[in-house]
C-alpha positions as CSV (number, residue, x, y, z in Angstrom):
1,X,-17.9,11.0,7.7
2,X,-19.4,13.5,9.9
3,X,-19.6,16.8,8.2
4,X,-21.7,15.4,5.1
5,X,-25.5,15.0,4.2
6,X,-26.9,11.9,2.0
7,X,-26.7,12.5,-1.5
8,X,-29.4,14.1,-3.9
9,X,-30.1,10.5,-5.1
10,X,-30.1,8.7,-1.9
11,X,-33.8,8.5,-1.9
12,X,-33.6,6.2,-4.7
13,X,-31.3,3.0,-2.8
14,X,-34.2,0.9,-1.3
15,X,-33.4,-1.9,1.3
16,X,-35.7,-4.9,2.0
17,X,-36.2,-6.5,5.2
18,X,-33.8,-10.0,5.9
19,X,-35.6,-12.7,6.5
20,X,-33.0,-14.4,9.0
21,X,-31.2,-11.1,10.7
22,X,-29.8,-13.3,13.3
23,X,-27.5,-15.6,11.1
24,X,-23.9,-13.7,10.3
25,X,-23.8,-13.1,6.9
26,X,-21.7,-11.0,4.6
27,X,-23.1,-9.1,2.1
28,X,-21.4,-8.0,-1.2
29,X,-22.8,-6.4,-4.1
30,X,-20.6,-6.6,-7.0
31,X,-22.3,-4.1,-9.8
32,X,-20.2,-3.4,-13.3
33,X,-20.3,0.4,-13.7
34,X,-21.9,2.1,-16.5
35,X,-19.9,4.9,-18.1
36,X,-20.8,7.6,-16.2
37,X,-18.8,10.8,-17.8
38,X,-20.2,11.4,-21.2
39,X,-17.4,13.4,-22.2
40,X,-14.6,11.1,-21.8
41,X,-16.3,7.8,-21.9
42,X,-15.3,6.6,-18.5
43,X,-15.0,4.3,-16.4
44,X,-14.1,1.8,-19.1
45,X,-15.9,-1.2,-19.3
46,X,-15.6,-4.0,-17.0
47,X,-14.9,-1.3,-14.4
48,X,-16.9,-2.6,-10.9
49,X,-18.1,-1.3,-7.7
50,X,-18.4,-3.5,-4.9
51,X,-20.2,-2.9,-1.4
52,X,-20.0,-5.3,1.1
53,X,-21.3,-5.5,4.6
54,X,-22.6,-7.1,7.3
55,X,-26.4,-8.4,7.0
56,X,-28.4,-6.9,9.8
57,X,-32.2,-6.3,10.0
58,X,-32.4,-4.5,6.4
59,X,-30.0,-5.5,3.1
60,X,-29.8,-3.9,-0.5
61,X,-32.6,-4.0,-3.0
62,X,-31.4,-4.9,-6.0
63,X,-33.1,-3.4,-8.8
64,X,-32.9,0.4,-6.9
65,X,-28.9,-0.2,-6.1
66,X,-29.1,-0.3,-10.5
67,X,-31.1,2.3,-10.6
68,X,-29.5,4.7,-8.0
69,X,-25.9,3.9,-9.8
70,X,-27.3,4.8,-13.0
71,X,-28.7,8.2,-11.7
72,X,-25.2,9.4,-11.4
73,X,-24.7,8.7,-15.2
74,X,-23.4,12.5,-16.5
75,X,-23.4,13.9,-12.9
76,X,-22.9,17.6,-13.2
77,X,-21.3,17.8,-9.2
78,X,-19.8,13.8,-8.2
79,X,-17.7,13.6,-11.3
80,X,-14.5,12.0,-9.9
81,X,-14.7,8.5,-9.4
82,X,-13.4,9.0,-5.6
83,X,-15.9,11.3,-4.8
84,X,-18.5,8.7,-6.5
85,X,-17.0,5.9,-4.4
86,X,-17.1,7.9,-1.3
87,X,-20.8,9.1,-2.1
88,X,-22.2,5.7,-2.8
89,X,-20.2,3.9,0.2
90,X,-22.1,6.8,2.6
91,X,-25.2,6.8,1.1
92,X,-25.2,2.8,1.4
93,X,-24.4,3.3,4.6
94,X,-26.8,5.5,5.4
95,X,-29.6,3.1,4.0
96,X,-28.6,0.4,6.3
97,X,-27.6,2.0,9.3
98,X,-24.4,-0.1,9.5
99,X,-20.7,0.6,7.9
100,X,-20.3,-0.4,4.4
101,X,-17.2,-0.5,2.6
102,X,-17.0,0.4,-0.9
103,X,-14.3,-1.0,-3.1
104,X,-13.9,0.6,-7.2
105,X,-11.6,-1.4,-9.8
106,X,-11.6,1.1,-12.7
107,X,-9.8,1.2,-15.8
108,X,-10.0,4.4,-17.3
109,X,-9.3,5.5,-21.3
110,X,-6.9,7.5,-22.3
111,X,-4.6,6.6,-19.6
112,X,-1.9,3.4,-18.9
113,X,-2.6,3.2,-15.4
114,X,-6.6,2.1,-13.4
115,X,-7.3,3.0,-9.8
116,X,-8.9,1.2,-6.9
117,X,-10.7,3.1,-4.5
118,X,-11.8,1.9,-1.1
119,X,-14.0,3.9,1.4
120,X,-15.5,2.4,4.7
121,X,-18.6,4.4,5.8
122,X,-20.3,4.7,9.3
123,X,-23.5,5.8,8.9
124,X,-24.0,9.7,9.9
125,X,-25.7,9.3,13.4
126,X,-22.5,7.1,14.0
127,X,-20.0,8.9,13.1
128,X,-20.6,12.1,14.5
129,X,-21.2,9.8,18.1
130,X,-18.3,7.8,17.4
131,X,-19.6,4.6,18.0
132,X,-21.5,1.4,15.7
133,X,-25.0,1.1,16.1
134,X,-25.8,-2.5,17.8
């Protein structure tokens, strides 16, 4: 994603150092989404978001990923849900310095039909170079 900046909210997704870098591990963060349109009461719940990637030198607080979903609860510029997976899965990405993919299962109301959204993000410096970082 090379033409885009982090988000407004991006300050707010902390990492933490992990304690044993040099194992291979999988990460994934599995969060249920809050409704974050007001208006039309979406997504519905038991909607999730899940992030996963590869455990390098830093990994996902927690309590900020909560915080930093919630901060985009009534939204007045991401208020599709792609443009929220696509934010989240870049800003995540940006936080780590590795690629994240973000996955969305979302039911919505008013409508027979959900959506799953997937984005894999490189981090900025990587994906205007073109290459992973080691």
């Amino acid at each position: 994603m090379t033409d885009s900046l982090s988000s407004e909210n991006a300050h707010l997704l902390g990492t933490i150092a992990n304690a044993r870098p040099a194992l291979d591990m999988t990460v994934e963060h599995v969060l249920t989404l809050p409704e974050l349109c007001p208006a039309t009461q979406n997504p519905k719940p038991g909607s999730t978001l899940t992030l996963s990637y590869a455990g390098g030198e830093r990994l996902l607080e927690l309590f900020s990923l909560d915080t930093y979903v919630d901060a985009f609860i009534g939204h007045p510029v991401v208020r599709d849900m792609e443009f929220f997976v696509q934010t989240v899965a870049e800003d995540a990405a940006n936080a780590l310095g590795c690629p994240v993919t973000a996955r969305a299962d979302v039911t919505y109301h008013r409508l027979r039909q959900g959506q799953r959204i997937t984005v894999r993000a490189l981090p900025t410096g990587a994906a205007d170079a073109g290459t992973l970082p080691e």
